[in-house]
MMTF fields as JSON, N, C-alpha, C and O atoms, coordinates in Angstrom:
{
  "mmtfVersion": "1.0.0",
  "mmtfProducer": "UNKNOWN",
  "numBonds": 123,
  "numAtoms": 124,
  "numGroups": 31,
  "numChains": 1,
  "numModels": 1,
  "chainsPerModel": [1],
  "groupsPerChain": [31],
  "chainIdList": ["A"],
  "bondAtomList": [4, 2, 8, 6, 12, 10, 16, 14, 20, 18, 24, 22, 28, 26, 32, 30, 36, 34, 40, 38, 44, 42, 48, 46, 52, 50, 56, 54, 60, 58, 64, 62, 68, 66, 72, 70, 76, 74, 80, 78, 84, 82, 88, 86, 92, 90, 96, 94, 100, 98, 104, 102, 108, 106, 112, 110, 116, 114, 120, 118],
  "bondOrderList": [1, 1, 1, 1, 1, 1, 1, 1, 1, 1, 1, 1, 1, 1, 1, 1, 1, 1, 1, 1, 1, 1, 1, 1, 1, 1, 1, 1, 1, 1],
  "groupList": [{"groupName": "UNK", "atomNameList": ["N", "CA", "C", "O"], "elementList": ["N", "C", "C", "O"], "formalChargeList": [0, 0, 0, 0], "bondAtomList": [1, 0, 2, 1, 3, 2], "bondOrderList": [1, 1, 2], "singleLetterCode": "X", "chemCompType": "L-PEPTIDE LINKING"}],
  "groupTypeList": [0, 0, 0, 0, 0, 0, 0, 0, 0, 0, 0, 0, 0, 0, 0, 0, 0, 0, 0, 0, 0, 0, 0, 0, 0, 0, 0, 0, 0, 0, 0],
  "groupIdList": [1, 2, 3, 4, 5, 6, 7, 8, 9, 10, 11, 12, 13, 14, 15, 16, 17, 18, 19, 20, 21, 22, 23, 24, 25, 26, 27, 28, 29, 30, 31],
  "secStructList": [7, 7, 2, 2, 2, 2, 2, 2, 2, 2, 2, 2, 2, 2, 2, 2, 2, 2, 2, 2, 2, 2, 2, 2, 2, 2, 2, 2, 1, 7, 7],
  "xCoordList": [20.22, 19.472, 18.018, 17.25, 17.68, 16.201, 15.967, 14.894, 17.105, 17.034, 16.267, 15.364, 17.016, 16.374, 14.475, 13.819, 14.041, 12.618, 12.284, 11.435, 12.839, 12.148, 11.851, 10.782, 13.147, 12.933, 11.955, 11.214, 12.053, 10.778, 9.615, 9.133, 9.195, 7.623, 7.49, 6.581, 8.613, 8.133, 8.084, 6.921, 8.771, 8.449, 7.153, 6.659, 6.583, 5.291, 3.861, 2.917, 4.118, 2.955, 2.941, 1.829, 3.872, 3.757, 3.005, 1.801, 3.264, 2.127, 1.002, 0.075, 0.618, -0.31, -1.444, -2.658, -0.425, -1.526, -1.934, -3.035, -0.68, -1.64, -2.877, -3.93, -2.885, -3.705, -4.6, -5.407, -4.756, -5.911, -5.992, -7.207, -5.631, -5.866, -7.0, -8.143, -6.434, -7.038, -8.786, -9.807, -8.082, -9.589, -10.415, -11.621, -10.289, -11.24, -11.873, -13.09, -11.097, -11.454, -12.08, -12.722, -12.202, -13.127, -14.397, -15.315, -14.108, -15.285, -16.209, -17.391, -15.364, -16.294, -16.813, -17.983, -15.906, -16.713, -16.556, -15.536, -17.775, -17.912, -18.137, -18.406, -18.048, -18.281, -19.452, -20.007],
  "yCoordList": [7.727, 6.923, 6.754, 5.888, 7.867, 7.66, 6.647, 6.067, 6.487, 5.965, 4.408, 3.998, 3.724, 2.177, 2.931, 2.537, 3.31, 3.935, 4.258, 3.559, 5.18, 5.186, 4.113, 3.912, 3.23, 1.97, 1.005, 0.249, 1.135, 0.389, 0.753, 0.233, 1.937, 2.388, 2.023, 1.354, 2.597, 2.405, 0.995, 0.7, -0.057, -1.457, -1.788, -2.297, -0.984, -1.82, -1.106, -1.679, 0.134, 1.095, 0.837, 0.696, 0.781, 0.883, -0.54, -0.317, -1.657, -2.591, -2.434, -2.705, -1.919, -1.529, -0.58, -0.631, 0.607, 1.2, 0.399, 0.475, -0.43, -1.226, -1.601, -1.214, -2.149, -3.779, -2.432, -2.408, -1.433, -1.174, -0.185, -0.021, 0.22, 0.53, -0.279, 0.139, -1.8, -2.877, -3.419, -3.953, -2.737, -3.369, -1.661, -1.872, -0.729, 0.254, -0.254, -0.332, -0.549, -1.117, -2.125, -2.481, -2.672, -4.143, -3.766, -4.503, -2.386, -1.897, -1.48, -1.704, -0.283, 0.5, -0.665, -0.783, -1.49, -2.216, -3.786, -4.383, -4.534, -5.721, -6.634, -6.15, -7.787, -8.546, -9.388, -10.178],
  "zCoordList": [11.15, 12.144, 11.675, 12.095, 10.575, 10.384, 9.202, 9.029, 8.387, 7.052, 7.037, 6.308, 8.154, 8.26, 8.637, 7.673, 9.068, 9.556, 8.063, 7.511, 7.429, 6.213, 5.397, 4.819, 5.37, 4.097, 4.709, 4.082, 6.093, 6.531, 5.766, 4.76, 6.57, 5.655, 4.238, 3.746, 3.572, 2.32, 2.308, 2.585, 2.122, 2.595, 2.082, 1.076, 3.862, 4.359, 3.51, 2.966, 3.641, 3.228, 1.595, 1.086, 0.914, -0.427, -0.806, -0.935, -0.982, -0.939, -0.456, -1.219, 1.047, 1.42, 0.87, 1.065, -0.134, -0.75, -2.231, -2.777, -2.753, -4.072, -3.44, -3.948, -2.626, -2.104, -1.899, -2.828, -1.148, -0.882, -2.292, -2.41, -2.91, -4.695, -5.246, -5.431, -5.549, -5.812, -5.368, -5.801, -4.077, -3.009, -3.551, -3.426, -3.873, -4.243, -5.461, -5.625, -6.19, -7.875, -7.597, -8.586, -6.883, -6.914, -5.787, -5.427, -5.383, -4.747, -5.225, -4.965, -6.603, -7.919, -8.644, -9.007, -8.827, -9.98, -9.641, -9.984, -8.842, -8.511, -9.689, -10.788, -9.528, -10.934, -10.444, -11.207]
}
């Protein structure tokens, strides 16, 4: 019953942490 709940998160959160990965790196180092 929890499995669909998990593949959700990962889903949503795992893009979520590139993008905000991305958005740190372009925080450290602006152009």
């Amino acid at each position: 019953i929890w499995s669909p709940l998990y593949w959700f998160l990962g889903v949503v959160l795992f893009p979520l942490q590139v993008t905000t990965v991305f958005d740190i790196g372009k925080f450290r180092k602006p152009h």
